[in-house]
C-alpha positions, 0 to 999 in steps of 0.5 A, a space after each residue: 814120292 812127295 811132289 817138290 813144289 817151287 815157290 811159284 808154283 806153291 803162289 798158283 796153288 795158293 791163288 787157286 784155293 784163294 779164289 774158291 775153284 770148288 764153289 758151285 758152278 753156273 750155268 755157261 758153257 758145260 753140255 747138259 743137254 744136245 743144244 744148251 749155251 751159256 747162260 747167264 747167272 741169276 744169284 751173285 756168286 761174288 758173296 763168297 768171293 767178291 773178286 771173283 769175276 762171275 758171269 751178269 748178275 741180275 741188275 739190283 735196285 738202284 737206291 735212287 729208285 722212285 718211290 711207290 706209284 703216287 700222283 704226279 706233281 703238277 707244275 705251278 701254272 705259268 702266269 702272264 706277263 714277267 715280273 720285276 727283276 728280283 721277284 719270281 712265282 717261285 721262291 728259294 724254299 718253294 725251289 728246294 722243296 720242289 727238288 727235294 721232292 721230285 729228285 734223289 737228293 739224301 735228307 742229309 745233304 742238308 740246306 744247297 747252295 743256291 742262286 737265281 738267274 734272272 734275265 729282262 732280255 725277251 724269252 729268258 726264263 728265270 730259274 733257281 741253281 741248287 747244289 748240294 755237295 759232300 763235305 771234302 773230308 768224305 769218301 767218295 765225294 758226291 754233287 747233285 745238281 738241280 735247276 728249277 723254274 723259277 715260274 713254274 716250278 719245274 724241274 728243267 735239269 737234274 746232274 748228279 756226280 760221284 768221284 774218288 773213293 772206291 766203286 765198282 766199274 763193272 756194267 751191270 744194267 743192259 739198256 732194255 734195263 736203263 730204259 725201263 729205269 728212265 721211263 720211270 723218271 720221265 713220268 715222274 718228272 715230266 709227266 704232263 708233256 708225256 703226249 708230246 714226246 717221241 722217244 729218239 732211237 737214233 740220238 738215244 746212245 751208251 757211253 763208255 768213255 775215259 775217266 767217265 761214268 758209263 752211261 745209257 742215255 735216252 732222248 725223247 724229242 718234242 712233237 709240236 703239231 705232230 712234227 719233231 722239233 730238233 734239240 728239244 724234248 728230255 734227255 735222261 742218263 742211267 748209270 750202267 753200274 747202279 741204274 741210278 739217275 745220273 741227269 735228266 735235261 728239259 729242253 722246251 722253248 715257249 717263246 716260238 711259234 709252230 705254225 705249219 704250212 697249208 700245204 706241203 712239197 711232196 717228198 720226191 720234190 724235196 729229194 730231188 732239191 736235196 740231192 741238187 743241193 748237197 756236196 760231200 768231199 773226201 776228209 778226215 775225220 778223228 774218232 775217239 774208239 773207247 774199246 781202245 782208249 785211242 784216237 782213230 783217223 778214218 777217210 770219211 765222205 763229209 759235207 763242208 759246213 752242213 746238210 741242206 734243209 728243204 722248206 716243205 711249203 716251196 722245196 726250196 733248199 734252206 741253211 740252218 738259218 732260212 737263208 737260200 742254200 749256197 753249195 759248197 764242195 771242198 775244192 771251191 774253197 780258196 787257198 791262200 796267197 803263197 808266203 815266203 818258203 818256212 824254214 824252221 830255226 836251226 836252234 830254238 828261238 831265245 828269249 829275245 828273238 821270241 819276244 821281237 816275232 811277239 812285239 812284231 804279232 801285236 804292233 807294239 814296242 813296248 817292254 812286256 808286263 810279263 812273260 812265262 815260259 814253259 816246255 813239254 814232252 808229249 805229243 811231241 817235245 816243245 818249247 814256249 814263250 809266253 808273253 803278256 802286256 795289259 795297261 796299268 790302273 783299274 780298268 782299261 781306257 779307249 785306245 789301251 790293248 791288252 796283248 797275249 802272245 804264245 810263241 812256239 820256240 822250235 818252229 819259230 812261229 807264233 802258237 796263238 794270240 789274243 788282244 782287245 780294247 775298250 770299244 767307242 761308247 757308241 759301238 754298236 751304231 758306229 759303222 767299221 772303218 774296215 770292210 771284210 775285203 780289207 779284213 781278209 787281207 790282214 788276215 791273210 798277211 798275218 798267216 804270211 808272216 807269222 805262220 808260213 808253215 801252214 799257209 801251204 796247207 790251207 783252205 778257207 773255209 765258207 765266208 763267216 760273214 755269211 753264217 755268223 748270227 749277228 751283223 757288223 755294226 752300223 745302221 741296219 734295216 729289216 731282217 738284219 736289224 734284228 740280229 744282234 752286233 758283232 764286234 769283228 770279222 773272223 775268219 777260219 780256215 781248215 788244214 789239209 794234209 796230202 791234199 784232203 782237209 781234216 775236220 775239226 783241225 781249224 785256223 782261226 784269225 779275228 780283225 778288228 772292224 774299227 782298227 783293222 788290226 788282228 786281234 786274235 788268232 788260233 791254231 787247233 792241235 797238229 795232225 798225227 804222224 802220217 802213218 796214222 791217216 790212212 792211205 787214199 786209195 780204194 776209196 768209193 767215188 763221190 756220187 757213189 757215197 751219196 747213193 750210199 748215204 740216201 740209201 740208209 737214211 731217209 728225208 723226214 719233215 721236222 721243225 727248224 727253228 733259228 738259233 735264238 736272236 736279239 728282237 726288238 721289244 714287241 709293239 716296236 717290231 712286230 712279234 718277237 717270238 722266233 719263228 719255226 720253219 717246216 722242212 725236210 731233213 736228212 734223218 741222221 743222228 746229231 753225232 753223224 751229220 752225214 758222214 760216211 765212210 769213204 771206204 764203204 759208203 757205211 753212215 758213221 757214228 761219233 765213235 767212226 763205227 757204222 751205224 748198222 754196227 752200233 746196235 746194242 740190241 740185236 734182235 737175235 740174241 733177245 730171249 738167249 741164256 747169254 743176251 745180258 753177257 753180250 748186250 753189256 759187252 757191245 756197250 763197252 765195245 769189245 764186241 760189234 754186231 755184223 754188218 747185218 744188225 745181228 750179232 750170230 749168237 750160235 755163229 763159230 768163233 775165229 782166232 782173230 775173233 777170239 784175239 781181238 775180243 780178249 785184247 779189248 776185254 782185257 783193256 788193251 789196244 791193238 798193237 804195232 811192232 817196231 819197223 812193223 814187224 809182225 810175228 806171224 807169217 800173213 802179216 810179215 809182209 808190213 801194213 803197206 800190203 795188207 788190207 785194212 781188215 788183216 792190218 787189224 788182225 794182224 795188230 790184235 794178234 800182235 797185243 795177245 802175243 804181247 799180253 801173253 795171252 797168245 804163245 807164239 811156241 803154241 801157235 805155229 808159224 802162221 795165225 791162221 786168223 779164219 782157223 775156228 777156236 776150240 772151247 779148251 782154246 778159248 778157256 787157256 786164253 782167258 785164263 790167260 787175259 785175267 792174269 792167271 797164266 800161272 795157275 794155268 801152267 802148274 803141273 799139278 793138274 786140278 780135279 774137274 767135275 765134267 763128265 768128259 773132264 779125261 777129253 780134255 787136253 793137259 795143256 788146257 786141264 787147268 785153265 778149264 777147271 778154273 774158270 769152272 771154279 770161278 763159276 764162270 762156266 758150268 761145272 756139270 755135264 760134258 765140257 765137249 772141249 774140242 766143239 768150236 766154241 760159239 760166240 755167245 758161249 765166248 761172251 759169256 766168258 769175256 763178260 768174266 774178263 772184261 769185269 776182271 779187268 776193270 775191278 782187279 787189274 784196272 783196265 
């Protein structure tokens, strides 16, 4: 009898053909032999079938790759002394011809643009911009950016940008790869300082953000004396796509001076001046999490401005800036006077009631010169009133404000403000008529008045004065005057929420020193809703997370030098090189600043990921047929190695594993039902009575029912999240997670190659034969597809999906 085929079932035969089930396969999850895995692809089975999602291909020659070996360049000598302004070692063609021959840059860019900074202040360098740039009309648009002594010669940054157009986003280069690649370049372009670097395993990191290039960047820090030097030495960034130079970054201060102490404190001396020194509070903290494209809240222990430093030759605790270190918990900081109770409008603010609450900010009566008006939608609906006053004629006279005002008409208060003037001539040496007490209380009032909603939830934070890098005007003598003037106090404060500050969401009020009027404010975005900030309770002590932080970091001796400063001119001041301190520090990454996990005590990276857990190399999987597949998957976050530093290669795969993996492969977030109403049984108690682990199952499961990869019908009652995933499963719910649900329901069942191919169970015939023609897994041998299917022979799968996703389905 002739099968009756319905339109879509006539569309999934027509997919299956289309995507070529019968080329051959690769080896990945198919037995041919007792112990065999998966094994990643050597040739590209795209030629035939550049849709097809295929296992890592081998990384192919980026067309930037460094010519054949030949003698490095050596850099113009650096001449004594600095010339006039307007003459440099260094000429125009000299710059663009060193560019040229040292950079990546087509012979068919033709001539950059170009300009020359050059500075008289001390310790400036002078150095040539050059770009060159597409033309708007092509596709893809393309920039290459370099900057180039202008004394030596040398190539100080390199930044090259594609955008529009169409491109591949799949990751081909591991990081073992990129760094082979950056190697190369940091011989090539700054082969004479290659003794004095020190490659930075902590700060060197892949990214895979947003609308962004992903990228593995390496550092190398500067040695000088033997000892790293903070902020200094090259960093160089691999596209992971091409393993083209993306930017390369020479950072190396000339001017100081690095002179170590005869003799220095020993290391427990320091720990114990550390340990006395340090205060870590409760806090959150907001993360940027690239596997689901969201902000994530997390409790974290966290100092209140900085880690303390200990000079190595007195072990005595150090700020950043050399000055004895002032502890500082978070509740030493102080709250502000109580305001009227905030009643928001009961209607938006008119036109006109705006414009008064403006007038009243500023101190002025005068008609607005103009005045915009806006409304949004997200995060939440608003509506604002802009308002502008500047004076007439071509440049303002003493005594004339400008005045820029935002009101915010629903909650009635005022969303941001900034004035100025022209200062006096004589500025600089004309003391302020206003001291930081009188200062602090304007500040203060201003909050009172004009945003009573936040003065509740306020905590100052440490005295600017006491931090900032420059003095108040006046007469100054010894180590003052060498700091250059500031023309006001600011004042910043921080936002509490149930009692706990949440970095980074900031107040900021500036008072004018001569006036003392308030001549800026600005408030940094609203907190999420509550039930995105995780609940306080069952968090570690905080000599418990102190323990944990020293624990899994150690002190190191490094250099610190002060930010730089305006010095008087040498021969009227005495040396005016920048000093370096020799001290001990906390060998953290720069992204970490110390912060832990107030759960787990675990040292946190910018993404809130333990530190231990952002191995992109795990040891255990080097030498695997799969370690390409899972290297590249742990850089764009659908996988996480364990808490251990390995990743378990040959480990059994979990139903909430196998959730979790797909939503992230597939591009999807974990997701939250209305009124928290989870489908399965474990979780239908809601969030408030489950851990934060199952939470997080019981949402990755809830987006895999929702993205169809998971069925509900086929499932059961209950998830069963620690049930073991069998290799048919996991084949139906990739199948599924690349759109190809279809084919995988069709009746008519698909030949398969497999010596067991009768073993495997109708429901999931289809799905196996298709990723076994799409050469995802290997079409020989036994399929075994009731074995557990372990975590390399998943990733294997998943480097199919996550590539799927981001070509075919945009993801």
């Amino acid at each position: 009898m002739q099968r009756r085929w319905s339109r879509a079932g006539r569309a999934a035969l027509a997919g299956v053909l289309t995507l070529g089930l019968l080329l051959s396969a690769v080896p990945a999850l198919a037995e041919t032999g007792p112990t065999e895995a998966v094994s990643a692809s050597e040739e590209n089975p795209g030629a035939e079938n550049p849709e097809a999602p295929v296992s890592a291909p081998a990384a192919p020659v980026p067309p930037d790759a460094p010519a054949a070996p030949r003698p490095l360049p050596e850099p113009i000598p650096d001449k004594e002394g600095s010339r006039p302004l307007g003459q440099v070692a260094v000429s125009r063609d000299a710059a663009v011809a060193r560019a040229r021959e040292l950079l990546p840059i087509p012979e068919d860019l033709g001539e950059p643009a170009a300009h020359l900074s050059q500075s008289s202040e001390p310790g400036s360098r002078p150095e040539w911009y050059l770009e060159w740039s597409s033309t708007p009309e092509e596709e893809p648009q393309i920039r290459y950016t370099a900057v180039v002594d202008a004394t030596t010669g040398e190539i100080r940054h390199y930044a090259f940008d594609r955008w529009g157009g169409e491109e591949s986003r799949a990751l081909t280069y591991t990081r073992r790869e990129a760094r082979q690649r950056a190697e190369e370049w940091l011989r090539k372009l700054a082969g004479p300082y290659l003794s004095e670097f020190r490659l930075d395993e902590q700060n060197s990191r892949s990214y895979f953000g947003p609308g962004s290039t992903p990228v593995h960047i390496f550092s190398w820090r500067r040695l000088a004396a033997g000892y790293p030097v903070p902020y200094q030495g090259v960093t160089i960034g691999i596209d992971a796509r091409t393993g083209e130079l993306t930017h390369y970054n020479l950072s190396w201060d000339r001017e100081t001076a690095f002179d170590p102490p005869e003799k220095t404190v020993d290391p427990a001396q320091a720990a114990a001046a550390f340990w006395a020194a340090v205060r870590l509070g409760l806090a959150y903290r907001q993360f940027w999490d690239p596997a689901t494209q969201k902000d994530l809240w997390k409790l974290v222990y966290a100092p209140v401005a900085e880690l303390p430093l200990v000079d190595a030759a007195t072990g005595e605790a150090l700020d950043s800036m050399g000055r004895p270190f002032a502890p500082v918990a978070w509740e030493d900081l102080r709250p502000l006077p109580p305001a009227q109770p905030y009643n928001p409008p009961a209607e938006p603010l008119t036109h006109e009631q705006a414009l008064a609450l403006a007038k009243s900010a500023v101190g002025t009566a005068a008609a607005p010169t103009q005045v915009n008006y806006r409304e949004t939608s997200q995060p939440v609906p608003g509506k604002y009133y802009h308002f502008m006053w500047y004076p007439q004629g071509p440049e303002a006279k003493e005594g004339e404000w400008h005045y820029d005002v935002e009101v915010d008409a629903v909650r009635g208060v005022v969303q941001r403000m900034y004035t100025w003037t022209r200062r006096p001539e004589n500025w600089q040496e004309t003391p302020p008529a206003v001291d930081w007490e009188k200062a602090r209380a304007a500040a203060d009032a201003f909050l009172r008045e004009f945003r009573p909603d936040l003065v509740p939830h306020l905590r100052e934070l440490p005295d600017a004065n006491e931090t900032r890098w420059c003095r108040m005007p006046g007469p100054a003598e010894g180590e003052e005057a060498r700091l250059p003037v500031c023309n006001g106090y600011q004042f910043s404060y921080i936002l509490l929420h149930g009692g706990i500050p949440a970095l980074g969401r900031t107040v900021s009020v500036e008072v004018d020193p001569w006036s003392g009027k308030v001549t800026g404010f600005w408030a940094s975005p609203d907190l999420p809703e509550a039930e995105e900030l995780p609940r306080a309770e069952g968090v570690i002590g905080r000599e418990a997370a102190l323990e944990k932080l020293l624990s899994q970091t150690a002190l190191e001796l490094r250099w610190a030098v002060q930010p730089p400063v305006v010095l008087p001119a040498a021969g009227k001041g005495g040396d005016a090189r920048p000093k370096a301190r020799l001290v001990y520090g906390l060998a953290v990454p720069d992204e970490s600043a110390g912060v832990v996990d107030a759960f787990t005590g675990e040292l946190l990276d910018s993404r809130g990921r333990p530190l231990t857990r952002r191995v992109l190399e795990p040891a255990d999987v080097a030498g695997h047929p799969a370690q390409k597949e899972i290297e590249l998957l742990l850089l764009r976050g659908v996988l996480e190695v364990e808490a251990d530093g390995k990743f378990h290669p040959d480990r059994p795969v979990t139903r909430a594993e196998a959730a979790q993996w797909l939503v992230l492969a597939r591009g999807l977030q974990p997701y939250v039902p209305p009124r928290g109403q989870y489908s399965f049984a474990e979780f239908q108690a809601g969030d408030a009575a489950l851990s934060p682990d199952r939470q997080a199952q019981a949402r990755f499961a809830e987006a895999a029912l929702r993205a169809g990869i998971l069925v509900k019908e086929e499932m059961g009652e209950a998830f069963e999240p620690d049930r073991l995933v069998t290799r048919e499963e996991f084949a139906l719910w990739a199948v599924r997670a690349m759109g190809y649900g279809a084919i995988a329901r069709m009746e008519a069942s698909i030949s398969m190659p497999f010596t067991d191919a009768e073993a495997v169970d109708p429901r999931y015939r289809n799905a196996v034969a298709l990723l076994a023609g799409l050469k995802v897994i290997d079409g020989q041998g036994a399929f075994r597809p009731q074995d557990p299917i372990t975590r390399a022979e998943a990733a294997a799968i998943l480097y199919a999906v996550a590539t799927h996703a981001l070509e075919v389905l945009g993801k």
